[in-house]
Every structure is written in C-alpha cells, then in structure tokens.
C-alpha positions, 0 to 999 in steps of 0.5 A: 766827378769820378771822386764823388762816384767813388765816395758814392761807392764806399758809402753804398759798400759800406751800407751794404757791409752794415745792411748784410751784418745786420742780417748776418747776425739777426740770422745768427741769433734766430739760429741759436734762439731756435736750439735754445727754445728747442733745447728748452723743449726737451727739457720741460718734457724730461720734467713732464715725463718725470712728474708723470712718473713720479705721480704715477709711483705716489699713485700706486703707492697710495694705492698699496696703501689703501689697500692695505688700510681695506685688508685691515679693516676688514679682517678687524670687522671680521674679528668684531662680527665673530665676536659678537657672534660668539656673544649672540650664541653665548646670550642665546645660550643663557636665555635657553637655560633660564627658559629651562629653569622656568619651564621646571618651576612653571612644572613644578607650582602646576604640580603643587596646584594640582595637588592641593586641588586634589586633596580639597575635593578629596577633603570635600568629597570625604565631608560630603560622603560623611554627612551621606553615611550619618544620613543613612546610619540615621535611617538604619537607626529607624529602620532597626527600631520598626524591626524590633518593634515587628520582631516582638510581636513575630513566632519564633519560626518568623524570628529565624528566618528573618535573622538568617536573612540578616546573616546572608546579606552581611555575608555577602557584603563582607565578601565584596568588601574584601574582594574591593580591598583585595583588587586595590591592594593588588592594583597598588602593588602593581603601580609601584611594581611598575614604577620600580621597573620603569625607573630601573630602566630610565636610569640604565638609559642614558642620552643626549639632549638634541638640537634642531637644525636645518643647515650644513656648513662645508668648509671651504680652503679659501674665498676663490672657490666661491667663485667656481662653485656659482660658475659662470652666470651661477650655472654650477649653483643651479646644477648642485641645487638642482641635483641634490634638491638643497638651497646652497647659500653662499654669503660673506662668512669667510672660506664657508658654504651653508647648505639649507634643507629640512630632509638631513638625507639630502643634505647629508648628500650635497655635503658629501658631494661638495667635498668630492667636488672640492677636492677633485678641482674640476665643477661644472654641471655635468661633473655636478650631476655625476658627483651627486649620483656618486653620493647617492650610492655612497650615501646608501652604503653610510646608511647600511652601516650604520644600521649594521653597527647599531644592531651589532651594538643592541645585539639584535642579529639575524635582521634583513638587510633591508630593515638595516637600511631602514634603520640606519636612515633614521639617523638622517631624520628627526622629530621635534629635534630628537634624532630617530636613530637615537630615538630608536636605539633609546626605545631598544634599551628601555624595552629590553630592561623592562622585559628583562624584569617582566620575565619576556623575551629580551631579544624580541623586544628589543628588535621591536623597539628598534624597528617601531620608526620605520615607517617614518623613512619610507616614502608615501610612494612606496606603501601608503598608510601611517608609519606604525602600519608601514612599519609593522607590514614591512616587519613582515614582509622581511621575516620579522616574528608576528609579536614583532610586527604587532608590536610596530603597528600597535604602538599608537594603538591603531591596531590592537595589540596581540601581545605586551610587546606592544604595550611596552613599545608604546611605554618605551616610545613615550618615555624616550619622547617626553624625556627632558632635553629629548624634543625642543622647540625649534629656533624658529617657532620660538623666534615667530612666537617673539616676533608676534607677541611684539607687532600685536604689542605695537599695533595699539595706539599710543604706544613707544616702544615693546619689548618681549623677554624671559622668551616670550614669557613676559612682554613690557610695553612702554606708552607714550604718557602725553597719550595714554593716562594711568587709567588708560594703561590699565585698559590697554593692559587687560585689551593686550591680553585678550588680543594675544589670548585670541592671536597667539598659541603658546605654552604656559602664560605671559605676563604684561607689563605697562609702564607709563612715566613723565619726566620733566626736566629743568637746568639750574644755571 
C-alpha cells in the first residue's frame, strides 16, 4: 500500500514537473514573443517615419521644381509678350507711314483734279465769253453802219459834237481799263510778295511731328510695390485716385504702373506724387493726400519756369509772372496731339520772321504770338467766354499793349482787329496748325473708325468674315458663296457703300471689295 502511495506520488510529481514546465516555457515564450512583436514595432515606425521624411524631402523638391519650371515659364511668356509687342508697334508703326504716304497721294490726285477742273471751265468760260464778244462786235458792226448812214446826212456842227462824244466815252474806258490792269498787277505782287515772306518764315521754323497720348508709365523697383501702393482693401489706390483725379491702372506689366487721364496736368501731378511716394517708402492715405498737395505746389513752380525759360529763349521780357504761368501750362496740354506750349513758341517764331519782313515791331508780335493760347488754360470758373477773349482781356489785365490784346482775342476773327498784328496771328495759328505731322488723329478715333466699318460689314447676311485694311481705306468682305451668288455680291457691294455713307464719317474714301469663291475639292487614290 505504502509502495502504491508512493508511486502514486511520483507520478503525480512528476505530472506536476511536466504540467509546471510546460507553463514555465509557454510563459517564457510569450515573454520573448512579446519583446519581439514590440522590437518589430519600433522598427516598422523608424521605417514609417523615414518614408515619411523621405516623402516629404521628394515633396519639397518637387516643388522646388515646380516652381522653378513656373519662373521659366513666365519670364519666357514675358519674353514672347514683349516681342510681340515690339511687333505690334513695329506693324503699328508701318501701317501709319503708309497712311502717311496715301493721304500725300490721296492730296496730291485731289490737286490735279481740281486743277483740270479749273482749267475746263476757264476753257468753257473763255469760249462762252468769245462767242459774247463776236456777238456784240456784230452789234457794233450794225450799230457803226446806222451811224454812218446818220453822219452823212448830219451838218458839220452835229459831226463835232458827236465825235467828241466818242472820244469822252473811249477816254473813259481806257482809263478803267487801266486802273483794272493796275489793281491786278498789284494784287499779284502782293500774292507772290506774301508767299515769298511766308515760305521765309515756314523754313526758319523747324518742329516736331506730335503724338497723343493719355497715359504715364512710372517705373517701379520691383512687383512688391504693387502690393503697397493698392494698400489694404485698395485703400491706397482709391486716396491717389481720388486726390490727383487720375485712373491708376496696375496690371501684369512687370515693375510698372500706368496712370490714365486725358487733363496732361493732372497726370503730370500723380507721376510726381507717386515718385516722392515710392522713394519715401511710407504710402497710406493720409501720407497720399500730403504728397499729392506737395506736388501740386511743386508742379506749380515746373509750370513757372518753364514759361521763364521759353520767353527767355523767344526773347520776349518784361512779361507778368502770371502770364508766365499761363504759358508755361500750355505744356501740359494739347490739341489734336500737338502740344500747346510748341504750338505757341511755333506761332512766336513765325510771327516774328514775318514781321521782321513786313517792317512791324518784332518783339510785339512775337509776345502775341506767344500769349494767343492762353485762354485754353484758364478755367470756366475763372472768366467765362471763348479762349481768344479770355485770352486778350488777361493780356490787359496784366499790362500787356492794346495791339497785343487785340492780337489775342482777334485771332479767330471774334473781334475785329485793330491792327495786322491780328492778321498775322491768325496766319501764323493756321500755318502751325495745318503743318504735316503738326495734328493727328487719335489711336482711338482711328481704332472706333475700324471697329465700325467692320460690325456694319458683318451686320449683312451671308457674309464669313470682313476685314478692314490701308486704315480704314479699304474694307475686303468674304461671302459665303452657297448664300450669295455673283449678282448678289454686286448688290451687297453697292448696299454696303450706301450703309457706310449713311453710318459713318470719315476722310477721304473707302474701297469695297467682295470676294466670292467655291472651291471644290477631290483626292485621287
């Protein structure tokens, strides 16, 4: 019994040893397992975390890339815009001279025409006024033979009186006859003395061709300052807008601003304001406001001088500061895209050649011929009336001579002129004015003009497409030919020429072209 208990007792140890080893080592594993899953963690988030970084380098460097691939191509498309720019103003350019050259031809033929017209009706005019004279020498004939017949039956007292008569009357149209002969040769010499003194003087005055042009570019250092001078919410903008009454336009032309307005002066103003507010570096609203007003005062000291220094250049002295003001503002002005301070200081030179010929007071002429304009920079608020009188009555108001004066507001022939002064500022004024080159038509007009003749071109039916070329000169329309036959095309020809006769203004005449064609096409294979 005790030999089984004891059996019985090994073999339960020894189930126990088994049961407790068995444990022993499943607890063993499971804490090794553990380190190794944990071990394995760590390492698939070091791998995590190195993609990650990995991922976010190649990220940034793409980016770098990318970036880089942007910079080129926009300095490439700001190459490609400039030339093409270049190209535009290059075409723009050719297109005016050859505008140029037919409006010289377009002259040239209405001369020619005008002069064979003039000389067929002198020929008409001369055979008419024969055939009058062979009439009434036809009557004389008769009249001289009823005489004579009255003669030989007359007394010899009859016969003397009636031949003293005849002798009185022929007296008499002798002597118109040559008085008639006298006021044209006279009139002739004068002509040709005149166009003599006036060629003088047109070659002595030598000037610029203008352009017109309603926008200022002001150079900027670089793009940021776009940025401050919109401000915040465009505050900055709006103050500059509103202070030197401009339109400031700020678009991708890089390290430029435009400044638009048709009044020079005020542009003049801005420019000199956005400068002073660029270099400063400090631009807000209230700093805008100060700026501008600065300009303004400094613009009035610009304007001062410069009427200083073109009378000191004409030679005319002793003038009132105030009319050197005015003068000096004809610079930032223009008509028809001839500047006024040119015009005048034009005007000033012609007036005094052609005084200098005529024997008349050089220096007086020449300070009418340069005051005559001011009037055109006084404002309505100020004195009311037409430049010409503005002009003359400021001539006196500042001390000016009476013949000076009469010369200002006489020059269109409102008033009427107590001297020649007057007259030769009227010659002058013209012949500066109607120079070549001196006024242009504005790009605008001329693009409108375009822009018309095309959408009346295109508001017929049947028609592709419309082109107008030789600036506005010619206009070629292209039909579509399933819609518009060859007889068809001759009407809508003759129905585009009354449309643009009745629609449009324009110099000179336009030529229409329409141009029908069917093509039919086929492949051989």
């Amino acid at each position: 019994m005790l030999e089984e208990l004891n059996i019985y007792l090994r073999s339960v140890a020894l189930f126990l040893f088994f049961v407790g080893s068995f444990f022993t080592g499943y607890l063993v594993r499971w804490f090794f397992a553990g380190r190794r899953l944990k071990e394995a963690g760590h390492k698939a988030r070091s791998l995590i975390e190195s993609a990650e970084r990995e991922s976010e380098s190649r990220k940034k460097e793409l980016e770098l890339q990318g970036k880089d691939l942007m910079i080129k191509l926009h300095q490439n498309f700001e190459a490609e815009t400039k030339e093409r720019r270049e190209e535009i103003l290059a075409a723009e350019k050719r297109i005016q001279q050859k505008e140029e050259n037919l409006d010289k031809r377009v002259d040239l033929l209405e001369r020619k025409e005008k002069d064979i017209s003039g000389r067929l009706a002198k020929v008409q005019e001369n055979e008419k006024s024969t055939q009058e004279k062979e009439k009434q020498l036809n009557e004389l004939i008769q009249e001289e033979k009823q005489r004579l017949q009255k003669i030989a039956s007359m007394s010899e007292e009859d016969a003397k009186s009636l031949l003293l008569s005849r002798l009185d009357a022929e007296i008499v149209h002798e002597k118109a006859v040559r008085l008639r002969a006298a006021e044209e040769e006279i009139r002739e010499t004068a002509d040709k003395k005149a166009r003599q003194i006036i060629s003088s003087a047109i070659q002595r005055c030598a000037s610029d061709h203008t352009s017109s042009s309603t926008v200022t570019v002001v150079a900027l250092p670089s793009d940021e300052m776009k940025g401050r001078i919109i401000g915040r919410e465009g505050r900055n903008i709006r103050a500059l807008e509103a202070a030197a009454s401009v339109d400031i336009i700020i678009d991708d032309t890089p390290e430029a601003v435009t400044i638009s307005s048709f009044d020079m002066y005020r542009r003049e103003i801005a420019r000199i304001a956005l400068q002073n507010l660029i270099s400063d570096g400090r631009i807000h609203p209230g700093r805008i406001e100060e700026v501008v007003e600065k300009a303004k005062k400094e613009m009035e000291v610009i304007i001062k001088e410069e009427g200083e220094k073109t009378a000191f250049d004409l030679g005319v002295h002793g003038m009132h500061s105030e009319l050197l003001k005015l003068v000096g503002r004809l610079k930032f002005r223009t008509s028809y895209g001839q500047n006024g301070l040119q015009h005048t200081k034009e005007v000033a030179m012609l007036m005094g050649s052609i005084a200098s010929q005529l024997g008349l007071d050089v220096k007086v002429a020449m300070r009418a011929g340069l005051l005559h304009d001011i009037g055109k920079v006084v404002g309505q608020d100020v004195e009311e009336g037409t430049h010409a009188i503005v002009g003359g009555n400021l001539a006196r108001k500042y001390g000016e001579l009476e013949e000076v004066a009469n010369a200002i507001e006489s020059h269109h022939e409102e008033v009427e002129m107590g001297s020649l002064y007057g007259a030769l500022v009227c010659a002058a004024d013209a012949i500066s004015a109607a120079r070549p080159g001196a006024r242009a038509e504005t790009l605008e007009t001329y693009i409108k003009r375009i822009e018309s003749l095309e959408k009346i071109a295109n508001s017929f039916k049947g028609i592709n497409k419309s082109y107008a070329l030789q600036a506005g000169r010619e206009l070629r329309v292209i039909v579509d030919p399933d819609k518009i036959n060859d007889d068809e095309a001759v009407v809508l020809a003759t129905d585009l020429r009354k449309k643009i006769e009745e629609g449009m203004e324009y110099p000179g005449q336009i030529k229409i072209i329409v141009l029908r064609e069917k093509r039919a096409v086929e492949y051989a294979k």
